[in-house]
N, C-alpha and C positions, 0 to 999 in steps of 0.2 A: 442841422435842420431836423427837427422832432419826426417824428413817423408818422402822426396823423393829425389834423388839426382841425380842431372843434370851433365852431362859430360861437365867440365871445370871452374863449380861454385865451389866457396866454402862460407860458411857461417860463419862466425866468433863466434868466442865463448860469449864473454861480445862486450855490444853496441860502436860502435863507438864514440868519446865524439869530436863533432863537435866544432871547435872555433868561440866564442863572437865576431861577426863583428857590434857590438856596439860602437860608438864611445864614448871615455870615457871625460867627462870634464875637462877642467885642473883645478888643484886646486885652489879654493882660500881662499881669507881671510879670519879669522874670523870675527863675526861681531863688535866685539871690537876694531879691527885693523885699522878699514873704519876711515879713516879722514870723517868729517862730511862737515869740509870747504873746502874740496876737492872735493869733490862730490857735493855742491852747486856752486862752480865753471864752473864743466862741464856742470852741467845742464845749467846755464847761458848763457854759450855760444855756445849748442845746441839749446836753444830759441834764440838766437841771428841767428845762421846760420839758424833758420826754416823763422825767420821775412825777412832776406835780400831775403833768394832762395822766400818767396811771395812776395815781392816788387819787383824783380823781373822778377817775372812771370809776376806781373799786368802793368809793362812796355813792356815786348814782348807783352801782348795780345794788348795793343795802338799800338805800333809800328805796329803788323797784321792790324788792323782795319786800322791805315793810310795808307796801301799798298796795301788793298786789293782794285781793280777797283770798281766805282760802279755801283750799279745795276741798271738797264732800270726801268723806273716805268712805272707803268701799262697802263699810259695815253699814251706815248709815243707807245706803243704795239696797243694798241686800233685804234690810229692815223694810223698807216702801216699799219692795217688791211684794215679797212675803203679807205685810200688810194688805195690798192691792190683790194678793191671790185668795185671802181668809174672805176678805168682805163679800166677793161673788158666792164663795160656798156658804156662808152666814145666811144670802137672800136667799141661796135655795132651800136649804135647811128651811128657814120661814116660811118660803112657797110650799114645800112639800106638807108642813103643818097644818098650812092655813088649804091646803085641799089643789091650791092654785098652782098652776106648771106656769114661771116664768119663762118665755123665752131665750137662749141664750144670746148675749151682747156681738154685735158682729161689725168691723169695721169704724166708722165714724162713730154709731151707736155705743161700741164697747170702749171708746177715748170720751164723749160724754155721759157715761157713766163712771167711770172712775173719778173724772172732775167734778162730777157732784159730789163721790163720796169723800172726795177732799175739802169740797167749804162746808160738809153737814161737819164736819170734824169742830171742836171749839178751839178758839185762839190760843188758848190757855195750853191746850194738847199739843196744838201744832210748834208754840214756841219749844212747847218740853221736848218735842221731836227735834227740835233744831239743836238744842243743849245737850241732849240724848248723843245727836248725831254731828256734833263738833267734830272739824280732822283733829286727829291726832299725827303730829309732825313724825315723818320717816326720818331714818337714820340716813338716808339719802342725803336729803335736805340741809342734814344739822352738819355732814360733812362737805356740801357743800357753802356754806355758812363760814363755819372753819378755816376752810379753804380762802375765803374771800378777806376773814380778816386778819388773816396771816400776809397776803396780797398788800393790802392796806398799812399794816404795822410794820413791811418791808417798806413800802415806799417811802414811808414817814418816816424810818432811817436812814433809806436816802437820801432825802431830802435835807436833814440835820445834817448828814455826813460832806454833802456838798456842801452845804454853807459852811460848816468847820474847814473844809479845806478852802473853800476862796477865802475865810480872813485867814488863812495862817494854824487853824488850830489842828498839830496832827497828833495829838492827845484823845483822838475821841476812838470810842469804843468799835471794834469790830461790828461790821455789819450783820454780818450771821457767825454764828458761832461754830466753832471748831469741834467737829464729831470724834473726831481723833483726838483732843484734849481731853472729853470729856470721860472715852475709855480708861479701864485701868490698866496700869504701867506692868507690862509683862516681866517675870523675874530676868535678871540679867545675868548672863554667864558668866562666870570668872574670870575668862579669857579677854573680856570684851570690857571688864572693871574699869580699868585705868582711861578707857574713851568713853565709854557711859558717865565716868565722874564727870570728863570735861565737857560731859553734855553732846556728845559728837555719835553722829549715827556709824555704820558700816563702812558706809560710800565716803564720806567724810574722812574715816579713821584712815581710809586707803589713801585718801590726797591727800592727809596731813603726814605720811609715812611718804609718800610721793615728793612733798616740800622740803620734809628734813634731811631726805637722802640728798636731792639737789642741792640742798641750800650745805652739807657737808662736802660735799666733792669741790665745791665754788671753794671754801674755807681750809682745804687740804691742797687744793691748786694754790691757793696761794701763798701756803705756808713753804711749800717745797720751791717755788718759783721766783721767791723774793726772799731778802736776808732776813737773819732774826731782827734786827734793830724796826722793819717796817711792820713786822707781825707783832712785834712789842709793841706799838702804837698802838694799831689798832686792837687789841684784845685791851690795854686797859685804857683806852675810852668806852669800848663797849665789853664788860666784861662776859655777856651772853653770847656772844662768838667765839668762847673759851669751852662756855658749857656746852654748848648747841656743836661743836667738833667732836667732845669724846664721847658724845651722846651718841652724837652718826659710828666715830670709831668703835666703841662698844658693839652698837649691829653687825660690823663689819667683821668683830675677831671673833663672833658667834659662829660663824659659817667656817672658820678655819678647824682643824684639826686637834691643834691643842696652840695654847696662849703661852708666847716666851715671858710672861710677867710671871705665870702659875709655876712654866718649870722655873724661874731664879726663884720661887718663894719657898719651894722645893728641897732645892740644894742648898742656898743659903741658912735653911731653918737648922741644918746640921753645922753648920758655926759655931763658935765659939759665943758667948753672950757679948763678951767685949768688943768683940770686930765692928768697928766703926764702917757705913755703907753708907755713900752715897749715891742718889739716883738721880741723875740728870735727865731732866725731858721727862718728870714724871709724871704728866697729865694728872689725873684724881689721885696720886699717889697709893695705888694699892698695894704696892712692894710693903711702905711703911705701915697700914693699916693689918699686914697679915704677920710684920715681921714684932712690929715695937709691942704688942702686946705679950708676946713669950722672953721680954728682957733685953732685946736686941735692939741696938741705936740707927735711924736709918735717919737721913739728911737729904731732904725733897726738894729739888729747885723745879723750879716752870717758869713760864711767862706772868700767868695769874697765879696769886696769892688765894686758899680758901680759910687763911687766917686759924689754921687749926695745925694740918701737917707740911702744907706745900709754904716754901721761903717765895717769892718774887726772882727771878733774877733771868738776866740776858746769859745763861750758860756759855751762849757763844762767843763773848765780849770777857766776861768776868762772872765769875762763882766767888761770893761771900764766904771765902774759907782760909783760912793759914796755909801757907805755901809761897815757895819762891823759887826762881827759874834758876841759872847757873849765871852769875854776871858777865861779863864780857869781857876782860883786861887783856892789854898785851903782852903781858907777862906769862897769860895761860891760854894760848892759843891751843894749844894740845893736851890741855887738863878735861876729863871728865868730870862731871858729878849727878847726884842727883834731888840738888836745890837744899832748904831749909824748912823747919819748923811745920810739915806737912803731919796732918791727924786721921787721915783715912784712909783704911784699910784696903777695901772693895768700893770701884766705882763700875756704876749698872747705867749702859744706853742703850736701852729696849724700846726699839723702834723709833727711836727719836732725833735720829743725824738726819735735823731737817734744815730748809734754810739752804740759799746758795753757800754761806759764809760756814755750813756745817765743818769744816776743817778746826777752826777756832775752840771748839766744843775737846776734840783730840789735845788739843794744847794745855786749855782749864785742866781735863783730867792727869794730864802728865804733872803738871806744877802741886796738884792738890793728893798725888797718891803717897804713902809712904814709899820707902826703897822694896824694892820687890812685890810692891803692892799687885792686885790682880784689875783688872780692866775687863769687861765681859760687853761685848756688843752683839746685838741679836738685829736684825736686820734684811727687809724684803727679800728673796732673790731676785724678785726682776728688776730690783735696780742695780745687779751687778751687771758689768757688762766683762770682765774681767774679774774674779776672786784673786789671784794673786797679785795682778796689782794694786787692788785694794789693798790685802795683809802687806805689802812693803810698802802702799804709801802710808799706812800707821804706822810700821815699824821704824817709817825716819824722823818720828816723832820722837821718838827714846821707848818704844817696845818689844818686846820679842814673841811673836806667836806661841803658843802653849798646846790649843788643841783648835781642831775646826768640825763643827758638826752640820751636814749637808742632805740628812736625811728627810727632814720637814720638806715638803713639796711648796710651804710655804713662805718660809722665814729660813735665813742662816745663823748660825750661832759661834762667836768666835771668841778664845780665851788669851787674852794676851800679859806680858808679866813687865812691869816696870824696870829698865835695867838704866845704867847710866848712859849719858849723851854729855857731845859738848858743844858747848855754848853757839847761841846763831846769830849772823848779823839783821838786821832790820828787812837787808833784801831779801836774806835766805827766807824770813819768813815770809816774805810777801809772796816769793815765788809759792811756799808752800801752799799758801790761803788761798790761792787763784787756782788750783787744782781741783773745784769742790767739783765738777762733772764729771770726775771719778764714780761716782755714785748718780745715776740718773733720776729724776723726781718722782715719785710715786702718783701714777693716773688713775682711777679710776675710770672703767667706761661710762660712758655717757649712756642717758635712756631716753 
């Protein structure tokens, strides 16, 4: 029951429930539904209709400006004043002559005298007054003139520029020109040559050194992590995964101490001219490039051929060279030897026992060295996990260690000498071949 009650009120029991005078949106689409090339459409040609409605505008504002009358310049104003101030001293000058004291002009009186002495003036005068007192256009004016049809001859690029791209045409000229083009080209440092030729700025030159380190470490993982027979595929279907490795390898033997290819070019330059030298694994073949010109014979195998010094060949499979193993008979189980018709002297594996199947490489060079020949392997240290069992699992090869040098922080360097062996079964070599993680793959860190 209410608290007090008014004669004619009544109060209702539950609230009133007023109606939502919200307008409600119509529905739409989902956002799945939205054509995308539909909606680049409109938009296209709501910048089209924005570019014409400012072209234009910046035509009516010319048109305004050529219509509008122009304005008195201030010289012209100065002139009539001046004028307007001589005439009163003129009359008095003549009063004082003529004996007679004019009064002076005051209020209403001195605005209908000055307009009489503008119509006694002749037409003829007053026009010359008008030609006299032409404006002369401010540099204000003419810059904003300028201004307006620079405006103008933008949007009318625009305009071209949209219709070129809704049919298709994207041949058409820049819309405004490039201030930076139009500068002259600052001299270029030495340093920066080789990316200035390829056209490449600073920031550029860093990510293009960013891509080839990656894109080396991908192509070094995979050489160490798979046999030679799958890295022979793919380097000659793609011979630039040959270049693009010793391109990366080159940066990489920069930062070491000294390069085991520089010391064998070293030692080897004190040879004999005759000593015949093979280099297995020779990437760009620089052994041959430092040694064959002072008289000395050197024999380059790789994966790729550069059809100059480097032969083609799977090292790990088979070396293109004379040489033969010990046969196998059962008459000479307990004969040694050290094969046939073999022509080299010095074989050089300078960083190159890559490849799971790396063991097979050890084998070529044993069938391909003469009797006492020298064998010289230079190779990571971090992929030793053991040094001596490395030097005895080459020595069961038919070698004998010589000398081992462990001083390089980077590389090890070891000299081994051809001696005889006798002959293997098929198992024996299998089990040899299957021993290749003696040597662990070379990782570079990742960035």
């Amino acid at each position: 029951m209410s608290l007090f009650e008014v004669p004619g009120w009544s109060v209702p029991s539950a609230p009133v429930s007023q109606p939502n005078k919200k307008r409600k949106r119509p529905s739409t689409k989902g956002a799945d539904d939205v054509d995308e090339a539909q909606m680049i459409k409109s938009a296209q040609k709501n910048i089209e209709k924005l570019m014409k409605s400012l072209g234009a505008s910046t035509d009516a504002l010319d048109e305004e400006d050529a219509a509008r009358p122009p304005k008195k310049s201030r010289a012209s104003k100065d002139k009539k004043v001046k004028g307007a101030v001589q005439e009163p001293e003129r009359g008095r000058k003549h009063g004082r002559e003529g004996g007679e004291d004019q009064p002076k002009p005051q209020g209403k009186a001195k605005k209908e005298a000055k307009a009489q002495e503008r119509n006694s003036k002749n037409p003829g005068d007053r026009s010359q007054e008008r030609t006299e007192s032409s404006p002369v256009k401010s540099p204000a004016k003419d810059k904003r003139k300028d201004k307006q049809k620079q405006k103008s001859s933008r949007s009318e690029s625009v305009d071209a520029h949209s219709d070129a791209v809704s049919h298709g045409d994207t041949t058409h000229t820049p819309l405004v020109k490039d201030k930076k083009a139009e500068q002259k080209p600052r001299p270029k440092s030495p340093s920066n040559t080789n990316d200035a030729s390829q056209g490449l700025t600073a920031l550029q030159a860093n990510m293009k050194k960013s891509l080839d380190g990656a894109r080396f470490r991908w192509i070094n993982e995979m050489l160490y992590k798979s046999d030679s027979g799958k890295a022979h595929e793919l380097m000659s279907s793609d011979p630039a995964v040959f270049s693009d490795y010793h391109t990366g390898f080159r940066h990489q033997v920069e930062s070491w101490p000294t390069n085991p290819v520089s010391h064998y070019i070293s030692t080897l330059s004190s040879y004999p001219t005759k000593t015949v030298i093979t280099d297995l694994g020779c990437g760009d073949a620089a052994l041959a490039r430092a040694l064959v010109p002072k008289g000395m014979t050197v024999l380059s195998f790789d994966l790729v051929s550069d059809n100059a010094y480097v032969i083609e060949a799977d090292t790990c499979v088979r070396v293109p060279l004379p040489g033969s193993e010990i046969p196998l008979s059962a008459d000479q189980d307990n004969a040694t030897g050290t094969g046939e018709g073999q022509v080299v002297d010095v074989v050089v594996c300078a960083l190159s026992l890559m490849g799971t199947n790396w063991p097979g490489c050890i084998r070529e060079a044993w069938r391909i060295l003469k009797a006492d020949g020298e064998f010289k392997i230079a190779e990571v240290t971090s992929r030793f996990s053991s040094i001596d069992q490395f030097t005895s699992f080459i020595s069961s090869f038919g070698f004998k260690l010589q000398s081992k040098d462990e001083r390089n922080t980077h590389f090890t360097l070891f000299e081994f000498k051809k001696i005889p062996r006798k002959p293997k079964t098929e198992k024996e070599w299998a089990k040899l071949m299957s021993r290749g993680n003696i040597l662990k793959p070379c990782e570079y860190k990742r960035r």
